[in-house]
C-alpha positions in Angstrom: -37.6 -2.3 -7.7 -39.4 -4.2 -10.2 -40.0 -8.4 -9.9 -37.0 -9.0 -12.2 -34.8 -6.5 -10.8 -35.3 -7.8 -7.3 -34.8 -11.7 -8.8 -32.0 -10.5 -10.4 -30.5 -9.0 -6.8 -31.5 -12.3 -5.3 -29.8 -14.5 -7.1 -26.2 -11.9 -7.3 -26.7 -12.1 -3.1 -25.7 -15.4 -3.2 -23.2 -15.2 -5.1 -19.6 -15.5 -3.2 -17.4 -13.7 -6.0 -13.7 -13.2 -5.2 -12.2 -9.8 -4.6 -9.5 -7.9 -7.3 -7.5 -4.7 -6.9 -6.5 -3.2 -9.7 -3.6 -0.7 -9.7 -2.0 1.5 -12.0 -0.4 4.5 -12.0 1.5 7.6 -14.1 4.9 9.3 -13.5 3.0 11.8 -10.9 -0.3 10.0 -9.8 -1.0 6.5 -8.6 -4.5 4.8 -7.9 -6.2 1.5 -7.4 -9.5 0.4 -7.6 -11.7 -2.8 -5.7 -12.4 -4.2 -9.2 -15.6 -7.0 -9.0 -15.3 -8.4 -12.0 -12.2 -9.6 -13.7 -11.6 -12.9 -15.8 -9.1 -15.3 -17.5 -9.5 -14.4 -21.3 -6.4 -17.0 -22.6 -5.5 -19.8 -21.9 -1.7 -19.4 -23.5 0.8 -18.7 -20.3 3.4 -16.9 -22.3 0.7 -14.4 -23.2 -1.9 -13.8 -20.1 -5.0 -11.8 -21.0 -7.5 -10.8 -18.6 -10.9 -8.7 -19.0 -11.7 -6.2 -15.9 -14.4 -4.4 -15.3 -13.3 -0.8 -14.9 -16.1 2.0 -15.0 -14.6 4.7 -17.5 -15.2 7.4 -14.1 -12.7 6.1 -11.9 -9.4 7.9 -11.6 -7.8 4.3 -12.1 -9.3 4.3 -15.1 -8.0 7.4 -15.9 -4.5 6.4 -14.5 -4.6 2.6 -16.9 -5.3 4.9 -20.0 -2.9 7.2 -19.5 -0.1 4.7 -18.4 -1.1 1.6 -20.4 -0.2 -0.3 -17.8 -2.5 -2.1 -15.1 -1.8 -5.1 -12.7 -4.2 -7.3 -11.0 -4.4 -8.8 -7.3 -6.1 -11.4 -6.3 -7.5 -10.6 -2.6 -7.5 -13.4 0.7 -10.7 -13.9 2.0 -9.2 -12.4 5.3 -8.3 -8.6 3.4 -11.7 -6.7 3.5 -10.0 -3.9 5.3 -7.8 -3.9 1.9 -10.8 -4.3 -0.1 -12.4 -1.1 2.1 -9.7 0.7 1.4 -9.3 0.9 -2.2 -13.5 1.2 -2.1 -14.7 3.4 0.3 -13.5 6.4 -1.8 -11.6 8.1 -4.7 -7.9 8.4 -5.3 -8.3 11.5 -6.3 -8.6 12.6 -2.7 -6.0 10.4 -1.0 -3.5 8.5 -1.4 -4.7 4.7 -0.7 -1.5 3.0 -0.6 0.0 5.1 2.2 -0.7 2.4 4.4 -0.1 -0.8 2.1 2.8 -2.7 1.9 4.3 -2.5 -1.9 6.7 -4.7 -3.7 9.0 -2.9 -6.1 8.3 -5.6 -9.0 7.1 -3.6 -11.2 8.9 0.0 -11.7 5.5 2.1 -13.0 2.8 0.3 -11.6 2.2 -0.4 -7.8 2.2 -4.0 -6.7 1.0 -4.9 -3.7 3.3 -7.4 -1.7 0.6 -8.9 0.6 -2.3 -10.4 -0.9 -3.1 -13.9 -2.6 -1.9 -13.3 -6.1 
């Protein structure tokens, strides 16, 4: 790793960022993501915009083009084993909401009904 490279991972190690799981899904395949980097982009509450991170190889990614529809959860600092789960591997493979909790607010996107927001 090169001097700026390993400044550069010094000074994101410090860095206490909160946690976001993004879900979408499509009439036959649902998927969700540990997303690191999502943002407020208006400040109008009638019209919410946010900016997320998404890497175009992820089969959420796939899942929010296809579907036009995303949502966004705000992670507790005490759901890492959440976090692992939508992390530690692809949706294409398995199903990671067998074992979460869902709330039906949202008819074509899963929601999940535990977390902070």
């Amino acid at each position: 790793m090169t001097g700026a490279a390993s400044q550069a991972e010094e000074i994101f190690s410090r860095l206490n960022r909160e946690l976001w799981v993004v879900t979408s899904a499509t009439q036959n395949d649902r998927g969700g993501l540990l997303a690191t980097w999502v943002s407020q982009a208006s400040l109008n509450p009638q019209r919410p915009v946010i900016l997320a991170g998404l890497a175009p190889n992820h089969f959420t990614t796939q899942l929010v083009r296809q579907s036009g529809n995303l949502a966004v959860h705000l992670l507790d600092v005490d759901q890492t084993d959440v976090a692992w789960n939508f992390c530690r591997d692809s949706g294409r493979q398995r199903d990671k909401f067998a074992n979460i909790e869902l709330s039906n607010t949202l008819e074509s996107t899963p929601i999940l009904a535990k977390c902070h927001s």
